[in-house]
C-alpha positions as CSV (number, residue, x, y, z in Angstrom):
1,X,0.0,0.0,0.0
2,X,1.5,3.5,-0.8
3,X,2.0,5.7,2.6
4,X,3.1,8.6,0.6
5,X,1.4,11.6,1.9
6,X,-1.3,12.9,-0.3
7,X,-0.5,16.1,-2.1
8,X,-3.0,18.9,-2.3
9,X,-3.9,20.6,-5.7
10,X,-2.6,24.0,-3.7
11,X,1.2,22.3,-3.7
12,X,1.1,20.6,-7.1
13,X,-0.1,23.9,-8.4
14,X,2.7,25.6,-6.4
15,X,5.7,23.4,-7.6
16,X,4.1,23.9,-11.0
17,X,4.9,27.4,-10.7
18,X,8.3,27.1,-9.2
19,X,9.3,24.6,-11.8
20,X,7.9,27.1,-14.8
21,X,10.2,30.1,-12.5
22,X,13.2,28.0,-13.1
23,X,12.9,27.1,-16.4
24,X,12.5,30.7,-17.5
25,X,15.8,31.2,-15.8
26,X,17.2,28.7,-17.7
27,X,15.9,29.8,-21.3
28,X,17.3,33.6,-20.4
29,X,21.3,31.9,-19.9
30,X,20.1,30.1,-23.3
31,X,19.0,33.0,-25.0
32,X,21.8,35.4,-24.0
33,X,24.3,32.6,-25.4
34,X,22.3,32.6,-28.4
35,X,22.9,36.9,-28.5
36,X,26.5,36.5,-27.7
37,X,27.2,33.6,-30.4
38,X,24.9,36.0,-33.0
39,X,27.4,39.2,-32.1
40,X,30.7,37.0,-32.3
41,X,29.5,35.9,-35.5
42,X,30.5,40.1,-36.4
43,X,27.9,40.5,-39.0
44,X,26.4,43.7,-38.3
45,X,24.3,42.3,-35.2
46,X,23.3,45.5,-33.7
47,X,19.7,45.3,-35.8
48,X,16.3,45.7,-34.3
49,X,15.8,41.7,-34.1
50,X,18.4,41.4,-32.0
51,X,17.2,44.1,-29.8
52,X,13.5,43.0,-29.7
53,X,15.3,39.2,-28.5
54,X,17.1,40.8,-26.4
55,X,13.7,42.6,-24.8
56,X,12.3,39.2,-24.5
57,X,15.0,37.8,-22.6
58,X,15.0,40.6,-19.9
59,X,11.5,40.1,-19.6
60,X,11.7,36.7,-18.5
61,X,13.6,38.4,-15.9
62,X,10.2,39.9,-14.7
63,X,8.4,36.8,-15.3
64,X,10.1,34.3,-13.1
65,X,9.7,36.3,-10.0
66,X,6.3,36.6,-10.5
67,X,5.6,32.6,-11.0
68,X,8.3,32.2,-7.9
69,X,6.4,34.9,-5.5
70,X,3.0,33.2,-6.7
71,X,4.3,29.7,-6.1
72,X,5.8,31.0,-2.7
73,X,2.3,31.8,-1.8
74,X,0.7,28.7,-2.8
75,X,3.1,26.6,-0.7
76,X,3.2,28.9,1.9
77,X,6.7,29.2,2.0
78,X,9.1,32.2,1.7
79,X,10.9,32.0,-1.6
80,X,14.0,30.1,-1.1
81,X,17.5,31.3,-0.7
82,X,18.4,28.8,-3.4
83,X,15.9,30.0,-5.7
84,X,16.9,33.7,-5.6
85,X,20.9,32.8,-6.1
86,X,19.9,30.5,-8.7
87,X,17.8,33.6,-10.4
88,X,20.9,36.2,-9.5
89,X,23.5,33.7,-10.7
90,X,22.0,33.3,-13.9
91,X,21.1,36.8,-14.5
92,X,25.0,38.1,-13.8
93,X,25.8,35.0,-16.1
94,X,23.6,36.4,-19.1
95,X,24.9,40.0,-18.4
96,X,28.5,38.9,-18.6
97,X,27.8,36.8,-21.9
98,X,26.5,39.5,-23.6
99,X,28.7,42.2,-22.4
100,X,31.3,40.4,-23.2
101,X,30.0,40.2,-26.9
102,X,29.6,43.5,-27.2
103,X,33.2,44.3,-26.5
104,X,34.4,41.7,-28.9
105,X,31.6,43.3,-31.5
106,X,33.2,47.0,-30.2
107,X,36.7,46.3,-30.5
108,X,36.3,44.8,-34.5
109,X,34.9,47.7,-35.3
110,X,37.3,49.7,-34.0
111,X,35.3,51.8,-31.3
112,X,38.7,51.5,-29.0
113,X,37.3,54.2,-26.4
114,X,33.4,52.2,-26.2
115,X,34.9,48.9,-25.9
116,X,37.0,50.0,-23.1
117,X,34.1,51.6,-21.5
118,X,32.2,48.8,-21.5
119,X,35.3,46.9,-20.2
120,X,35.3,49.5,-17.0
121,X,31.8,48.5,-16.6
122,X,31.7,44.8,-16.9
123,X,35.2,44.8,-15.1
124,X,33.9,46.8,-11.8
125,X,30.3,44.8,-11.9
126,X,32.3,41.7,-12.0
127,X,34.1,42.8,-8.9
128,X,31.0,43.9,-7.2
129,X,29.2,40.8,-7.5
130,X,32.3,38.5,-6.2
131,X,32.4,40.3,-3.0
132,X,28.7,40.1,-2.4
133,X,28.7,36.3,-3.5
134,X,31.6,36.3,-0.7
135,X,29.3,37.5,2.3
136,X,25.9,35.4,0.4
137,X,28.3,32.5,1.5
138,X,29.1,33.3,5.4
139,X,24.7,33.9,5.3
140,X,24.4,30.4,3.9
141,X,27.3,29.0,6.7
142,X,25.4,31.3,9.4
143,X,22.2,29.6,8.7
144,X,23.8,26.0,8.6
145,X,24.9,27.2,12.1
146,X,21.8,28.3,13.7
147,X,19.6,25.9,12.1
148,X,17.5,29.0,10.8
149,X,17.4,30.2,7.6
150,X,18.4,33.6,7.1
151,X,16.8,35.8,3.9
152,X,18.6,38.7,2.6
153,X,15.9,40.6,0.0
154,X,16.7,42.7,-2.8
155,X,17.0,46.4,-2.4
156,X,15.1,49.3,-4.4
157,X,18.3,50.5,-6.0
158,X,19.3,47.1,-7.3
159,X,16.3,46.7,-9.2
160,X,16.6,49.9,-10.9
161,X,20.3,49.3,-11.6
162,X,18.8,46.1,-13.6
163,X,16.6,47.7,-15.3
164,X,19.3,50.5,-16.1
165,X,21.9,48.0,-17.1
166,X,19.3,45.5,-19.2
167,X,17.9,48.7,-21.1
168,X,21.7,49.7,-21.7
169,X,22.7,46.4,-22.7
170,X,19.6,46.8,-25.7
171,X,21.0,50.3,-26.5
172,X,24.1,48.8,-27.4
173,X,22.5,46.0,-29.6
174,X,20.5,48.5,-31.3
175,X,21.3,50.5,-34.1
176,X,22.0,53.7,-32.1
177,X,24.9,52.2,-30.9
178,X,26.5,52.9,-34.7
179,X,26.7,56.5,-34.1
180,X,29.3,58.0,-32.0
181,X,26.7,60.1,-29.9
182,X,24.6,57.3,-30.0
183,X,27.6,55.3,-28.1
184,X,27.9,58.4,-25.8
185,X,24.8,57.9,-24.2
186,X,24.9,54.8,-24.6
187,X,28.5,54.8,-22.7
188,X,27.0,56.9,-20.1
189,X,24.0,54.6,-19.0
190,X,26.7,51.5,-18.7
191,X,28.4,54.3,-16.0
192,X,25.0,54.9,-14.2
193,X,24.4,51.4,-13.8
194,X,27.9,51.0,-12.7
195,X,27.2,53.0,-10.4
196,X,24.3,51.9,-9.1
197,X,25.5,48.1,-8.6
198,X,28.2,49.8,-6.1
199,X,25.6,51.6,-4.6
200,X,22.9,48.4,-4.5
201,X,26.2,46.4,-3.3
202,X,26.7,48.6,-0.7
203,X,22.8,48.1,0.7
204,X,23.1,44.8,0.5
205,X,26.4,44.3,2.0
206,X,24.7,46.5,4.9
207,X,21.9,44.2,4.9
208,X,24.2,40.7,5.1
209,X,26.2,42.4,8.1
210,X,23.4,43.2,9.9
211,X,21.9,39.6,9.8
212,X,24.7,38.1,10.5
213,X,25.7,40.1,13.5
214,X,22.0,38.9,15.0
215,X,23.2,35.3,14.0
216,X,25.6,35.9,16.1
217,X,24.4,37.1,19.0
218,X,22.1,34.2,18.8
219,X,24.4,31.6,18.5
């Protein structure tokens, strides 16, 4: 006789939506190696197309949180630590592929001073998100300590710095990005968002201490 408990349609519902939340993560690292293979390829790739793909991708961005909150709800469960480094990890791992391109796209057509601006950018990001991943690691040892889990939630800045970063990442896709003021602006926005991930860092490094100092005194 099977003594498996009997699942609600509330919880297969609610893994339905986590499982949908994770494979759109998993299509956006799919589709941003798809962008980067298209702009390596270095036939003209800043087009419209490419742009609009590049919309859809970020979207997905939008729409996993929204299946993982609603699936959070269903199980009546926070949203997992798990689940939102899998969504970060993936969204820095999309952000690098396609930077990344559009250096390689930058420096073939000879735009020396955008390429290297872009480098600054990706370089400092890169940097940002290393130290952060750091302290992310001391929360997950804190919580193995305490035996509670411990849930560091995203700031207001840093979801504006994505959105700055994502829409800056399309400008430089696009067809504006062939004209030199075009790549001004465009050069500019990559510094904003910059920027804004050291700022965003900063909250969240503020965030980590504080929750672990409370670890701590629990312990």
């Amino acid at each position: 006789m099977d003594k498996r408990p009997v699942r609600t349609i509330r919880e297969v519902y609610g893994d339905a939506l986590q499982n949908t939340a994770n494979w759109l993560c998993y299509s956006r690292l799919l589709g941003a190696g798809a962008i980067a293979a298209y702009n390596l390829r270095g036939k003209h790739p800043r087009n419209t197309k490419s742009t609009t793909v590049m919309g859809l991708i970020y979207a997905t961005d939008k729409l996993d949180g929204i299946f993982a909150r609603k699936a959070a709800k269903k199980l009546k469960r926070p949203p997992t630590n798990a689940g939102k480094t899998l969504d970060q990890s993936i969204d820095k791992a999309a952000h690098y592929l396609i930077a990344g391109s559009h250096i390689y796209d930058a420096r073939n057509n000879n735009e020396n001073k955008f390429s290297l601006s872009l480098l600054g950018a990706l370089s400092v990001q890169i940097c940002r998100d290393a130290i952060i991943n750091r302290k992310r690691f001391q929360v997950d040892r804190a919580s193995e300590l305490t035996g509670s889990p411990i849930h560091i939630g995203s700031t207001p800045s840093s979801k504006r710095k994505m959105m700055i970063i994502a829409g800056a990442d399309m400008a430089t896709q696009s067809p504006l990005s062939e004209y030199r003021s075009g790549r001004f602006l465009i050069g500019l926005a990559h510094v904003t968002g910059t920027i804004m991930s050291l700022t965003s860092g900063k909250e969240i490094i503020d965030q980590i201490n504080g929750e672990l100092t409370i670890a701590a005194n629990q312990s």
